[in-house]
Backbone and ligand atoms as CSV (ligand in chain L), in Angstrom:
chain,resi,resn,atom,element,x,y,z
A,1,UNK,N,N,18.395,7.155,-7.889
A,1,UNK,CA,C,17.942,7.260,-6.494
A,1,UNK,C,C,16.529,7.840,-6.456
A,2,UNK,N,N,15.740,7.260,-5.631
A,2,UNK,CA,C,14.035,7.826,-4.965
A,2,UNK,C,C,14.020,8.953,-4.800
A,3,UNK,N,N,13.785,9.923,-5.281
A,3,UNK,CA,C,14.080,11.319,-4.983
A,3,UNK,C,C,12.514,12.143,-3.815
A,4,UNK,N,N,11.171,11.435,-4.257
A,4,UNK,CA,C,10.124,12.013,-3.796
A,4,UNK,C,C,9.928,10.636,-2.952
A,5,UNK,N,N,9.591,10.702,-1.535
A,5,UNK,CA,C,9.274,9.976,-1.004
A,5,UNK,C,C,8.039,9.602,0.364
A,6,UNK,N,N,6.962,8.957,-0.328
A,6,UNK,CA,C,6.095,9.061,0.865
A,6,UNK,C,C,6.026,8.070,1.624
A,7,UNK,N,N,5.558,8.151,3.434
A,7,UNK,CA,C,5.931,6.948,4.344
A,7,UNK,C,C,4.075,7.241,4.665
A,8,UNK,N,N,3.815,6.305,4.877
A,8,UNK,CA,C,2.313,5.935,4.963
A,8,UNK,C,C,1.923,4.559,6.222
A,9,UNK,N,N,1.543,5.364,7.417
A,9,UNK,CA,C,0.969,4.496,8.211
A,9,UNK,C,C,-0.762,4.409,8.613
A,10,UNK,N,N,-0.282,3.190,8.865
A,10,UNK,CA,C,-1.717,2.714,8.864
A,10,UNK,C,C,-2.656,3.009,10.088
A,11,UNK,N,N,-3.736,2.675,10.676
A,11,UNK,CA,C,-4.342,1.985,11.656
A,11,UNK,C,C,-3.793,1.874,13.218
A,12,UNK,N,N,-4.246,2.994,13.939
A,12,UNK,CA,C,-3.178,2.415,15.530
A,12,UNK,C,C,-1.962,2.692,15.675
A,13,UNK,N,N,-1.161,2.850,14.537
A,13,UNK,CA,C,0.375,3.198,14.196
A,13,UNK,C,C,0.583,4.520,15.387
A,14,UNK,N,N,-0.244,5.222,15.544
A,14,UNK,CA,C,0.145,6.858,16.208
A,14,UNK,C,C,0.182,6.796,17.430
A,15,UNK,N,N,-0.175,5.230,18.153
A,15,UNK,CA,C,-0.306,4.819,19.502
A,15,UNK,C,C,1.091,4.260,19.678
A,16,UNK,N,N,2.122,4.233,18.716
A,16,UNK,CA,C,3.103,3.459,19.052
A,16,UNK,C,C,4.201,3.968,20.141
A,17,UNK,N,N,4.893,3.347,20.626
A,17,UNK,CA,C,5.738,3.790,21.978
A,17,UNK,C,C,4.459,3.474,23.474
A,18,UNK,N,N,3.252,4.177,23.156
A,18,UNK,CA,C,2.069,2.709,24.342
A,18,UNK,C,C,1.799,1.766,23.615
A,19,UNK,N,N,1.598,1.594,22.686
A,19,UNK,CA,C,0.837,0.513,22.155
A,19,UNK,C,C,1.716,-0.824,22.391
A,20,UNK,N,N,0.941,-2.086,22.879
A,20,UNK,CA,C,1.683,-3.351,23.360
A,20,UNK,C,C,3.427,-3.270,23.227
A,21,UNK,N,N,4.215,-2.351,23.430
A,21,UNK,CA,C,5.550,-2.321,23.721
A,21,UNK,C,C,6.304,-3.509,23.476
A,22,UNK,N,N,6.078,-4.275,23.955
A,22,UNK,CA,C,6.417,-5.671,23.705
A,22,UNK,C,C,6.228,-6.413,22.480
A,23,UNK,N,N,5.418,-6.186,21.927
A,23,UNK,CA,C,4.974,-6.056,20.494
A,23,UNK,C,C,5.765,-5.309,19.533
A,24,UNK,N,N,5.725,-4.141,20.192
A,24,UNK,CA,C,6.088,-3.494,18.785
A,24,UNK,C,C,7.212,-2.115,19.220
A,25,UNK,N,N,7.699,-2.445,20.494
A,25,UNK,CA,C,8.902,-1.534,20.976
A,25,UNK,C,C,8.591,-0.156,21.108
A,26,UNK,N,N,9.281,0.361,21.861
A,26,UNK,CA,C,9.519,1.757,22.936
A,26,UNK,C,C,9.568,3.296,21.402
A,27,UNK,N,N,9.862,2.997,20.503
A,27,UNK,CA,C,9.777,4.361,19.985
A,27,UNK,C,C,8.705,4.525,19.530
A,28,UNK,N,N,7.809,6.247,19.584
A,28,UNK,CA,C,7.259,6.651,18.883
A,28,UNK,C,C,7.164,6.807,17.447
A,29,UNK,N,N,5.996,6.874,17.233
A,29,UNK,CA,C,5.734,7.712,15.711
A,29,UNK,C,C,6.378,8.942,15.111
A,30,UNK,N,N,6.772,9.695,15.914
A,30,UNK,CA,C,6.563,10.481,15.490
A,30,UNK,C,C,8.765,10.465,15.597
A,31,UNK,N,N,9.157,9.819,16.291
A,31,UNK,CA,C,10.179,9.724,16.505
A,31,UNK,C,C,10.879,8.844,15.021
A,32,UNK,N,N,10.036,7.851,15.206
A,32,UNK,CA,C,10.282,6.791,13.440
A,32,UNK,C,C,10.239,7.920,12.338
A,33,UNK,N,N,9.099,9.034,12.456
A,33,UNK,CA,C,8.998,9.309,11.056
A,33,UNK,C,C,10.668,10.394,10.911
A,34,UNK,N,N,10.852,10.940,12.310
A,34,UNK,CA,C,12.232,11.987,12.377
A,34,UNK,C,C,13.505,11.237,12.331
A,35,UNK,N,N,13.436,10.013,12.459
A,35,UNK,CA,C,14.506,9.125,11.803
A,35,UNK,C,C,14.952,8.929,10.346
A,36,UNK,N,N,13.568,8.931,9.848
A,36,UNK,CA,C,13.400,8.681,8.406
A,36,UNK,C,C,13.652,9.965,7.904
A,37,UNK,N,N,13.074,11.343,8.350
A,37,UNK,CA,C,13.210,12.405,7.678
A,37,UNK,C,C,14.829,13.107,7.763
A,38,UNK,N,N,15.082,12.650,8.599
A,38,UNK,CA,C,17.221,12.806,8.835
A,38,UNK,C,C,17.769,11.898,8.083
A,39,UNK,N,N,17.610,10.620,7.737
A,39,UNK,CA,C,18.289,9.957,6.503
A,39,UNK,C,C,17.729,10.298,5.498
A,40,UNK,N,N,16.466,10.841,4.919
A,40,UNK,CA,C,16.450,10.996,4.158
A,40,UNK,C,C,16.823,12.626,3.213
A,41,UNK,N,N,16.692,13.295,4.276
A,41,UNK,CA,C,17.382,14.609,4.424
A,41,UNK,C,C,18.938,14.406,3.842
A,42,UNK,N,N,19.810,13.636,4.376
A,42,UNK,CA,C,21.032,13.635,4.300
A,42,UNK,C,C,21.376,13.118,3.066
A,43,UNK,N,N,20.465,11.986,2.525
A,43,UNK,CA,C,20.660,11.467,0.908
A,43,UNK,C,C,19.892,12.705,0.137
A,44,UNK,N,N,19.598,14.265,0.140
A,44,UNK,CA,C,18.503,14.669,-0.513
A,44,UNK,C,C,17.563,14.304,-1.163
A,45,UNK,N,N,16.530,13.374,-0.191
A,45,UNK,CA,C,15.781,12.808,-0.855
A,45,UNK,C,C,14.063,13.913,0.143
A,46,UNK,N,N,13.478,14.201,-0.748
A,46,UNK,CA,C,12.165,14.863,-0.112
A,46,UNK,C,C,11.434,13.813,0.530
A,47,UNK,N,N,10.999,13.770,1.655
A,47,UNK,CA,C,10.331,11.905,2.257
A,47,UNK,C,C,9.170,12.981,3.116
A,48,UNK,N,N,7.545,12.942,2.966
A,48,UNK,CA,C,7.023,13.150,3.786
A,48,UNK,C,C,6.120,11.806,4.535
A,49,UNK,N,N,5.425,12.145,5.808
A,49,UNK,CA,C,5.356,11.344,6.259
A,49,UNK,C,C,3.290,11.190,6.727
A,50,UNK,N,N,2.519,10.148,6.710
A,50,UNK,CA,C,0.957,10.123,6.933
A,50,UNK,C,C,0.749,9.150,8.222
A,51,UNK,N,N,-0.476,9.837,8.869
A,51,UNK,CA,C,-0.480,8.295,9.838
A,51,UNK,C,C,-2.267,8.509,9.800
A,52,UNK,N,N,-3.049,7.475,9.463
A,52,UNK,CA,C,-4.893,7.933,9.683
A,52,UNK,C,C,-5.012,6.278,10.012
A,53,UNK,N,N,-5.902,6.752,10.625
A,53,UNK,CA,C,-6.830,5.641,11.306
A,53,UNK,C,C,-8.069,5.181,10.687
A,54,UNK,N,N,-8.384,5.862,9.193
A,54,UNK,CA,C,-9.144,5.769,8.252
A,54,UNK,C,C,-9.216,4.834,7.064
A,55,UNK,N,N,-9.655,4.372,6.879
A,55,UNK,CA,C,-9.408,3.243,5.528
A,55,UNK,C,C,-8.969,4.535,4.466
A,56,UNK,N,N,-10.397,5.154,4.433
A,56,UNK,CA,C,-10.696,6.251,3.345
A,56,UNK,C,C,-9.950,7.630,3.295
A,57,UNK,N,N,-9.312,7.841,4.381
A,57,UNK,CA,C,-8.149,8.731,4.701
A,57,UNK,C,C,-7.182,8.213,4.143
A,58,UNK,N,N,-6.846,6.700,4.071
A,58,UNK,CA,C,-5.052,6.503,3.725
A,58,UNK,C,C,-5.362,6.737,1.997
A,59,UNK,N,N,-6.564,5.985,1.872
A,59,UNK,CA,C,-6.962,5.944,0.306
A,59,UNK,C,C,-6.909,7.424,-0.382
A,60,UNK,N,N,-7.449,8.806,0.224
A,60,UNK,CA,C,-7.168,9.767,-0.378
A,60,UNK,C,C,-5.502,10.024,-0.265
A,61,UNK,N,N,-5.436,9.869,0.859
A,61,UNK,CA,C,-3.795,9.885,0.954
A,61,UNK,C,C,-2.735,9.215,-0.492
A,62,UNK,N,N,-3.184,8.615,-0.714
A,62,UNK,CA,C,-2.694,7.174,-1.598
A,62,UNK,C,C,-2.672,8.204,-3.179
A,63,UNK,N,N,-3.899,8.605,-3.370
A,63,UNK,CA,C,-4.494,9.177,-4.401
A,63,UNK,C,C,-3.507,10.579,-4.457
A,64,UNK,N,N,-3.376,11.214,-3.623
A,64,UNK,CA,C,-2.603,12.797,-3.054
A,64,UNK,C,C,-1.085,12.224,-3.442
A,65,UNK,N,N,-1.008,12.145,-2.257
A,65,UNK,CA,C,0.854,12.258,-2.088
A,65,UNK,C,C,1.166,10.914,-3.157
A,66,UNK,N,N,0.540,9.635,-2.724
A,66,UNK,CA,C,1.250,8.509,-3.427
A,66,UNK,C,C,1.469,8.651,-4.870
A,67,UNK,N,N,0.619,9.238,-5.260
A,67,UNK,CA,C,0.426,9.295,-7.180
A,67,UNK,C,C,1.809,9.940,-7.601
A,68,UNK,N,N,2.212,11.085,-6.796
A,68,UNK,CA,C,2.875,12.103,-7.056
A,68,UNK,C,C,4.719,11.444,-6.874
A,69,UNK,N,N,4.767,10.554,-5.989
A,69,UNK,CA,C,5.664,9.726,-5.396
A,69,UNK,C,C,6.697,8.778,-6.385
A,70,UNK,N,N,7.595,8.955,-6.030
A,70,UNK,CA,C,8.250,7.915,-6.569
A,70,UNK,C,C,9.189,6.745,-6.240
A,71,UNK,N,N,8.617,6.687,-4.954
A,71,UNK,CA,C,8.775,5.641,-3.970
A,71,UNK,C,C,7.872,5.687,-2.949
A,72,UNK,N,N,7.384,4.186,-1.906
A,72,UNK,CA,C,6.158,4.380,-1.258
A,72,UNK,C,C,6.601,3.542,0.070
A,73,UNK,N,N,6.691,3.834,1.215
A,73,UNK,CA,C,6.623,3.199,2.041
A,73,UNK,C,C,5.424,3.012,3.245
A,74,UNK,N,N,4.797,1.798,3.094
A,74,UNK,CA,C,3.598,1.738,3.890
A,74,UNK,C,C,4.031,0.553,4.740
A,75,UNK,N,N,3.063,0.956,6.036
A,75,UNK,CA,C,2.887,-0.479,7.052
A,75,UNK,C,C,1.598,0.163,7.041
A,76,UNK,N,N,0.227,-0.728,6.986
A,76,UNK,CA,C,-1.480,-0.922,6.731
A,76,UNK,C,C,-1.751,-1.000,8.090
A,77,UNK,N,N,-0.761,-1.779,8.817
A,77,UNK,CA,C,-1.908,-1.894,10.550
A,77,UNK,C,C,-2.195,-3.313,9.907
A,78,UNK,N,N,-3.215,-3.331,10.341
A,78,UNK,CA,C,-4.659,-4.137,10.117
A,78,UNK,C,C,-5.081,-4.307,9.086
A,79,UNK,N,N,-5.030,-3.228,8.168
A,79,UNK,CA,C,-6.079,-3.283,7.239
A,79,UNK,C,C,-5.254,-3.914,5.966
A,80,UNK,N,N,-3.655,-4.221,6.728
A,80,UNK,CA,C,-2.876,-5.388,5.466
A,80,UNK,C,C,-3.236,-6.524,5.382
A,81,UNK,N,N,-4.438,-6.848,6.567
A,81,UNK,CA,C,-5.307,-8.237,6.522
A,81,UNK,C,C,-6.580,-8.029,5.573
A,82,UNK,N,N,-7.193,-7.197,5.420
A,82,UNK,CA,C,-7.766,-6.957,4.587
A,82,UNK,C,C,-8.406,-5.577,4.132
A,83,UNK,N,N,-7.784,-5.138,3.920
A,83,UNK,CA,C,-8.140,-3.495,3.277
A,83,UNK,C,C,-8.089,-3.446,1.835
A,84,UNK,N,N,-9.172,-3.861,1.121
A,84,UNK,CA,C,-9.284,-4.068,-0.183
A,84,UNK,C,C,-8.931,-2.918,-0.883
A,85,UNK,N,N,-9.810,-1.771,-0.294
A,85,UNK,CA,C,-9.946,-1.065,-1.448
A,85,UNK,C,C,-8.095,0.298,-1.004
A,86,UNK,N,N,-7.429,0.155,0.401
A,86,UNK,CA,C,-6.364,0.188,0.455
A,86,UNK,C,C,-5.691,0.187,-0.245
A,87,UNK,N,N,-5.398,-1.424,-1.003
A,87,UNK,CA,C,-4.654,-2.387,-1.927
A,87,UNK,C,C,-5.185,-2.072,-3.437
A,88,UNK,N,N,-6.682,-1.636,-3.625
A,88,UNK,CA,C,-6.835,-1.211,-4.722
A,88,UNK,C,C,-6.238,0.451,-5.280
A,89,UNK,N,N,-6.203,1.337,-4.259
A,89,UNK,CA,C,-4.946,2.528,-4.240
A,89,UNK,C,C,-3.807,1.994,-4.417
A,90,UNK,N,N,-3.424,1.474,-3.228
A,90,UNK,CA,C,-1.943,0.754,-4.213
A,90,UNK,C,C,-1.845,0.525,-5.700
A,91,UNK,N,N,-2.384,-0.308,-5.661
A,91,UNK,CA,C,-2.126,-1.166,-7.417
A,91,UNK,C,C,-1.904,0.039,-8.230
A,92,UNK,N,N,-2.424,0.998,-7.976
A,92,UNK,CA,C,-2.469,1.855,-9.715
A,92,UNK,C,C,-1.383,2.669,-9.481
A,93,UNK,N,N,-0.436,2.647,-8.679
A,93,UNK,CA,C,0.928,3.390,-8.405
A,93,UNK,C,C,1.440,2.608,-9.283
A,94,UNK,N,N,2.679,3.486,-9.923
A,94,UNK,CA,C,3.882,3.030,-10.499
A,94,UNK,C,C,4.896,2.591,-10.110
A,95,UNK,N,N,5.138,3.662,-8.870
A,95,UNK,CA,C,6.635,3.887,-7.761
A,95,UNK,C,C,6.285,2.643,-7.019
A,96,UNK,N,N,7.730,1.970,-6.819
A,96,UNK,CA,C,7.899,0.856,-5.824
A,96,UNK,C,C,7.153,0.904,-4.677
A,97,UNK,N,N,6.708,0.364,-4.139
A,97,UNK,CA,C,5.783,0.188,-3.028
A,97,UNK,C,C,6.564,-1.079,-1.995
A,98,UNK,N,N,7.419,-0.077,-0.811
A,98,UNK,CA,C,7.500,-1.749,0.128
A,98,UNK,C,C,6.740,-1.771,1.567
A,99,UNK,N,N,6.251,-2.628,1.799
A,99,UNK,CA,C,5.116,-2.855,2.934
A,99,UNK,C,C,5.949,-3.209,3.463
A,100,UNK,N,N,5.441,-2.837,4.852
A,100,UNK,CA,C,6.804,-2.955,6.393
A,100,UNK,C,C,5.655,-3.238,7.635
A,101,UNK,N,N,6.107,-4.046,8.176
A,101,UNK,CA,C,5.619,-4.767,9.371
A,101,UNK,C,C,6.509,-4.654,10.432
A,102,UNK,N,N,6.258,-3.728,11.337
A,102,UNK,CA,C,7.301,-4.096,12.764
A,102,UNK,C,C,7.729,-5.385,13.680
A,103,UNK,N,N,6.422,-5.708,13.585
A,103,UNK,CA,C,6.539,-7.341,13.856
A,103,UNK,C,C,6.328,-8.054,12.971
A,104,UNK,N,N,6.858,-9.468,13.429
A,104,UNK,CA,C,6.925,-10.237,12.483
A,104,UNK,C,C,5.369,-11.265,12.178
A,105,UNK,N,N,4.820,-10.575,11.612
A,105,UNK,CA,C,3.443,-11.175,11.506
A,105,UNK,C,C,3.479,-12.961,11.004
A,106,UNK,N,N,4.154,-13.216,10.155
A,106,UNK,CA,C,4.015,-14.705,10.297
A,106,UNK,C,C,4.187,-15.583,11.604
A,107,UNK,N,N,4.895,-14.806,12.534
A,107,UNK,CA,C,4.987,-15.443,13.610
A,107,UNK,C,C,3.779,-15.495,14.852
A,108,UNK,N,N,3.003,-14.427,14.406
A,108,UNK,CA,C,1.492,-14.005,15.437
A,108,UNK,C,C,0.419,-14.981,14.524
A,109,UNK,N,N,-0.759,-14.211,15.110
A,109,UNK,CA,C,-1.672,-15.170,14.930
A,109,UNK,C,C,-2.145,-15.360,13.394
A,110,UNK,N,N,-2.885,-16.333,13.385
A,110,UNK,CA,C,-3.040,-16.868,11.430
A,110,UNK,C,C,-3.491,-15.268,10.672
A,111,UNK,N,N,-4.868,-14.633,11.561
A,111,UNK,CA,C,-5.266,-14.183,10.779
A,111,UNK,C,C,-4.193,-12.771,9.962
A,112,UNK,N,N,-3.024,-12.603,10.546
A,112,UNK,CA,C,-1.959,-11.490,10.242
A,112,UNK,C,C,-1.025,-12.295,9.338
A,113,UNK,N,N,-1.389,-13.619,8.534
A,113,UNK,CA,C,-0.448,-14.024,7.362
A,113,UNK,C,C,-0.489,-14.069,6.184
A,114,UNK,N,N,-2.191,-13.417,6.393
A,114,UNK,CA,C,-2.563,-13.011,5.297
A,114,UNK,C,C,-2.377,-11.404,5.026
A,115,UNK,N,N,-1.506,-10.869,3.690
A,115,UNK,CA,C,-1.431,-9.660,3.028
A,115,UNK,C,C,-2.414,-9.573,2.047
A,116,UNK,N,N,-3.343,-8.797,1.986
A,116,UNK,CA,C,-3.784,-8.322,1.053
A,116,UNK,C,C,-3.033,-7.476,0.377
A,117,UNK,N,N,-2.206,-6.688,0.484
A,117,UNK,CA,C,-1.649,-5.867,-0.017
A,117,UNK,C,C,-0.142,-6.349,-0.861
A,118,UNK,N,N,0.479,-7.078,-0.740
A,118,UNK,CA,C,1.523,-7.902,-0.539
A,118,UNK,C,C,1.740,-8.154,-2.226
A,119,UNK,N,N,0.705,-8.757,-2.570
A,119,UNK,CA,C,0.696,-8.736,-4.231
A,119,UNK,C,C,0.576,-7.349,-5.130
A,120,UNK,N,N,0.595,-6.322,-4.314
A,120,UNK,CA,C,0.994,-5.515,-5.360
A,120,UNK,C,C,1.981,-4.686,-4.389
A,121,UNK,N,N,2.682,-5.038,-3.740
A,121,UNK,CA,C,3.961,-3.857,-3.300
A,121,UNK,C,C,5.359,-4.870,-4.074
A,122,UNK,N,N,6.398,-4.142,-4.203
A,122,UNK,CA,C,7.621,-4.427,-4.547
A,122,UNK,C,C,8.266,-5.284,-3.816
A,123,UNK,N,N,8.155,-4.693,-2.532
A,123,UNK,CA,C,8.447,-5.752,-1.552
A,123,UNK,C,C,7.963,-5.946,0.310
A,124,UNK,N,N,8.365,-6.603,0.748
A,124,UNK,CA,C,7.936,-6.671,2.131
A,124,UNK,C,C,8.869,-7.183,3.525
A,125,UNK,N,N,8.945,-5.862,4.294
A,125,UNK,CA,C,9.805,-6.208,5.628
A,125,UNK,C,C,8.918,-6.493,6.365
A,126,UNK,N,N,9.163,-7.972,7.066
A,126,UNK,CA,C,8.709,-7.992,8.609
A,126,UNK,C,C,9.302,-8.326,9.665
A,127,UNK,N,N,9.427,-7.943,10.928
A,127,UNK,CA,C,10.220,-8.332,12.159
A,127,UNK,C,C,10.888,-7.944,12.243
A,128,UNK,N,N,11.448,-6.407,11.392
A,128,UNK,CA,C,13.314,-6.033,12.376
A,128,UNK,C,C,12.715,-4.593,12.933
A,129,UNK,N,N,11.502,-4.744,13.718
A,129,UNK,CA,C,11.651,-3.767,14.770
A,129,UNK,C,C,11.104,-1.799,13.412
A,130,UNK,N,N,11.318,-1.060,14.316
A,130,UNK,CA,C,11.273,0.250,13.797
A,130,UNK,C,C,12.383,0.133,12.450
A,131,UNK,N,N,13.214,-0.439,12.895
A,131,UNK,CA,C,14.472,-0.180,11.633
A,131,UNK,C,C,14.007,-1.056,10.578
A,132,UNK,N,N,12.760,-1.695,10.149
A,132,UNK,CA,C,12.232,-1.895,8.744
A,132,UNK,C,C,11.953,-0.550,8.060
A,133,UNK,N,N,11.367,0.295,8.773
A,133,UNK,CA,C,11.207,1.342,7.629
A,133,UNK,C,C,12.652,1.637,7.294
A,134,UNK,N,N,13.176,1.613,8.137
A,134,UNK,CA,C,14.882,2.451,7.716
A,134,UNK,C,C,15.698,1.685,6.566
A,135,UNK,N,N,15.404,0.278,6.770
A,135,UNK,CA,C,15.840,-0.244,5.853
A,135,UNK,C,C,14.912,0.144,4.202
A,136,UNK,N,N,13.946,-0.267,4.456
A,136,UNK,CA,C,12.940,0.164,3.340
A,136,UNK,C,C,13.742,1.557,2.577
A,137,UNK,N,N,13.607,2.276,3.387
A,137,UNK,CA,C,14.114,3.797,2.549
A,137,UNK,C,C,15.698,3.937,2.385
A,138,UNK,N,N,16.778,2.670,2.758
A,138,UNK,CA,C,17.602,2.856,2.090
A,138,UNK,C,C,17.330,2.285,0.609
A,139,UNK,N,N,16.455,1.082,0.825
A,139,UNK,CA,C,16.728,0.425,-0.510
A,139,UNK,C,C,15.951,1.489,-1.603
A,140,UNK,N,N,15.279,2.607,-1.418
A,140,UNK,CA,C,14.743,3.393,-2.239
A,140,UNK,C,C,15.586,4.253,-2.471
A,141,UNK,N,N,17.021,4.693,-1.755
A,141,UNK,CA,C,17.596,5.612,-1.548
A,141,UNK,C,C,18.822,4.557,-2.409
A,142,UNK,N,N,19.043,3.395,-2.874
A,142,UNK,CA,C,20.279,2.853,-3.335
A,142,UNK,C,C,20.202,3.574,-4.502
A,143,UNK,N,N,21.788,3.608,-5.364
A,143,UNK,CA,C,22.430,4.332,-6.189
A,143,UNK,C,C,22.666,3.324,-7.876
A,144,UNK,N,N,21.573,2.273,-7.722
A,144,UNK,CA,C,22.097,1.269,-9.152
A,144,UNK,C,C,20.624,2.083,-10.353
L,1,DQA,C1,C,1.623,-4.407,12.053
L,1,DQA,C2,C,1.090,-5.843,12.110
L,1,DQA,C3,C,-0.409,-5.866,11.936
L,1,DQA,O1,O,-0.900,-7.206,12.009
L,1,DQA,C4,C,-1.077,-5.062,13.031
L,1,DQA,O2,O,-2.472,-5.048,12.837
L,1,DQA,C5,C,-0.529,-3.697,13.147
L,1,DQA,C6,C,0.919,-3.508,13.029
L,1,DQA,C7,C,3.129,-4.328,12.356
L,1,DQA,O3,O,3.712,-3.276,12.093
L,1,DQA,O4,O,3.711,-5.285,12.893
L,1,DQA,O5,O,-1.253,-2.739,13.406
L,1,DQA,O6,O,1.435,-3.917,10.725
């Protein structure tokens, strides 16, 4: 089991609960990350949680907590369309990395079908709402 766990948001993420609602549904940030920190609490798993609006903020972030991590859960915002040097923090992690999308970006516009990031995470949720991260951190939290 994932024992150290960091959740990493991207870009705009801290606007969520106003941000296009319809888009991307009624709960907060800060409410998602206290979801995550109660399941992950209950599996004893340590899970802290980032939100910057910075390219170069998530990147030290990435460098800080992610290195140390042994599981990674990110949604990029935006910058999963192209945040190079984002994706270049990624890559040099070891720990699984799954990228999570609240919405379902293949279904919006072209330019959100492209991941930059995508080739180096483990894996990728998009479209089930807030409960992608939840899912994400069970599968870090499974017992094989
Ligand atoms: C998003 C999708 C991105 O295209 C967008 O820029 C976001 C949120 C999502 O969670 O659905 O900021 O990552």
């Amino acid at each position: 089991m994932t024992r150290n766990i960091v959740v990493i948001h991207g870009p705009n993420l801290n606007m969520l609960g106003r941000r296009e609602p319809v888009i991307y549904g009624a709960m907060t940030l800060a409410a998602i990350d206290a979801a995550l920190a109660e399941r992950a609490a209950a599996a004893g798993a340590a899970l802290r949680c980032f939100q910057s609006n910075h390219e170069g903020a998530l990147v030290d972030m990435i460098h800080d907590a992610g290195w140390s991590a042994d599981g990674v859960i990110i949604n990029p915002g935006a910058l999963t369309h192209y945040g190079l040097s984002l994706r270049d923090a990624l890559a040099m992690l070891k720990a699984p990395i799954i990228e999570v999308h609240i919405s379902n970006v293949y279904k919006r516009e072209p330019f959100r079908h492209t991941s930059v990031v995508a080739p180096v995470a483990t894996g990728q949720i998009t479209g089930l709402g807030w409960r992608g991260y939840l899912l994400a951190l069970e599968w870090l939290l499974r017992e094989d």
